[in-house]
Structures are given as C-alpha cells and as structure tokens.
C-alpha positions as CSV (number, residue, x, y, z in Angstrom):
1,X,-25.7,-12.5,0.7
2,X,-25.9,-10.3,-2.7
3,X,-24.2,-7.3,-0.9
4,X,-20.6,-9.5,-0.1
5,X,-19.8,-9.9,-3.9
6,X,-20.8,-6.5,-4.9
7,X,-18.2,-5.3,-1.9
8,X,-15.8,-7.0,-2.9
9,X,-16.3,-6.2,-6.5
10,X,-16.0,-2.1,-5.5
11,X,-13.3,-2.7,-2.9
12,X,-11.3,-4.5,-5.8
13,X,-11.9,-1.9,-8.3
14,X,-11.3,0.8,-6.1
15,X,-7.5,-0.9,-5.5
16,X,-7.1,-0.8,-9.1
17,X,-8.0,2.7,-9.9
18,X,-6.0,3.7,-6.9
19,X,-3.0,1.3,-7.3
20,X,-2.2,3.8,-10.2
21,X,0.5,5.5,-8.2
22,X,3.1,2.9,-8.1
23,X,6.4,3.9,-7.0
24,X,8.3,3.9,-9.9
25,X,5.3,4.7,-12.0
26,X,7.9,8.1,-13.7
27,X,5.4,10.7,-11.6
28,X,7.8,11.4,-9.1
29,X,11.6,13.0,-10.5
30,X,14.4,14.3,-8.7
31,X,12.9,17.6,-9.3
32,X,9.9,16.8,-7.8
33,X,10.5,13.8,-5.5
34,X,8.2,11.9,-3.2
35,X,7.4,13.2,0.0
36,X,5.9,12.4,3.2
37,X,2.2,11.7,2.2
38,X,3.5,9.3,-0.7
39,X,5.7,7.7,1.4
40,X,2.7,6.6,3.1
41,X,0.7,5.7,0.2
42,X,3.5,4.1,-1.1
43,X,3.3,1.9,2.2
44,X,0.2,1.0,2.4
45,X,0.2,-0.6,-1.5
46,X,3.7,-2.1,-0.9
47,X,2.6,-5.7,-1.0
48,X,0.5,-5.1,-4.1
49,X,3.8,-3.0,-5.3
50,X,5.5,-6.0,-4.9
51,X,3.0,-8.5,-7.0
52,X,2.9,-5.8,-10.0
53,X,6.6,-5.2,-10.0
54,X,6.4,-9.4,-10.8
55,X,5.2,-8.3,-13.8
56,X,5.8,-4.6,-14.7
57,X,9.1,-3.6,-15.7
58,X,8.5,0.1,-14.2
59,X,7.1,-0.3,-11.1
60,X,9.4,-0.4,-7.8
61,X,8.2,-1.4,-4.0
62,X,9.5,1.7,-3.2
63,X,10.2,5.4,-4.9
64,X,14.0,6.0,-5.8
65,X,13.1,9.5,-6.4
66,X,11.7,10.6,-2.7
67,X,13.2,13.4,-0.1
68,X,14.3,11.0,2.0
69,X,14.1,11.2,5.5
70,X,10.5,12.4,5.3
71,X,9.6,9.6,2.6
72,X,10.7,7.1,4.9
73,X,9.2,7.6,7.5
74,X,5.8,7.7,5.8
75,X,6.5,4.8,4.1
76,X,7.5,2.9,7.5
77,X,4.7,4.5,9.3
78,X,2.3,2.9,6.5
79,X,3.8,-0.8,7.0
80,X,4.1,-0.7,10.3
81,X,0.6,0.2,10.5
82,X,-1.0,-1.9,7.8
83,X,0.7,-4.8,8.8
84,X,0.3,-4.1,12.7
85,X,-3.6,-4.0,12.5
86,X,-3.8,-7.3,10.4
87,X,-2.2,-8.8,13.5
88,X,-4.4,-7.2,16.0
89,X,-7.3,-7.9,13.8
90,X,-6.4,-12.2,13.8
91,X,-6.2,-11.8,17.3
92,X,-9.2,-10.3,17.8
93,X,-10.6,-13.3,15.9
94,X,-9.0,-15.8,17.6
95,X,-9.9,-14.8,20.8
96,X,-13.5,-14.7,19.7
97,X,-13.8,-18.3,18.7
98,X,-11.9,-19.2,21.9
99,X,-14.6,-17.4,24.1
C-alpha cells in the first residue's frame, strides 16, 4: 500500500517536468517549426494543454508554428491513440467485473 502513493507522486512529477513543452511555449518559430515527433507529443499532453492554457496566457492546445501536414498527423495520431486505449482499457474493465 506505501508503493501506490509514491507512484503516483513520480508519475505526477514526471508530467510536470515533462509538460514543459507546451505548444505555444515560444520553442517552436517559423524558422524552426514543429514537426512530426512534436506533433505527437503535442497530442499526447493535449488535455493537460488545455487545463494550463486555462490559466497561462502562452500556452496553446496546439502549435501555430508547426510544418503542417506532418505535425498533424502526429498530433492526430497521438489523440487518436491516447484517447482510443482509455476506451479499450474501460472495456477491459467492465468486462472483467461482468465475468
């Protein structure tokens, strides 16, 4: 039982020290937009994007400075798969309880 809250104390500071690459954040220009691999980065810290961007005048959901094609599709790829695999994971679950 001592091991769950020191998880989720390192998971939760491992999202902060991470999160620091918010789209927006002024590390991506249009000489040196976002690519693919942020794009996907970008995705997978969208919903925490969004929360922050609540709050913090220079942080976006997603990068206005990216090379477009490429960025979205990592960005979509990232959503679709974040958000896919919580569904598949709550099914999982259900079905569990159910059996």
């Amino acid at each position: 039982m001592k091991q769950r809250p020191l998880t989720i104390t390192l998971l939760f500071s491992m999202l902060v020290l991470l999160a620091g690459c918010f789209p927006g954040g002024g590390h991506a220009t249009p000489a040196e937009p976002a690519g693919f691999f942020s794009g996907i980065w970008h995705g997978w810290i969208a919903p925490l994007s969004l929360i922050v961007a609540l709050f913090a005048d220079g942080v976006r959901v997603y990068e206005v400075h990216n090379t477009g094609w490429w960025y979205d599709l990592g960005y979509y790829i990232a959503i679709i798969s974040g958000f896919g695999s919580i569904s598949l994971l709550r099914g999982k679950k259900q079905k569990a309880k159910q059996g």
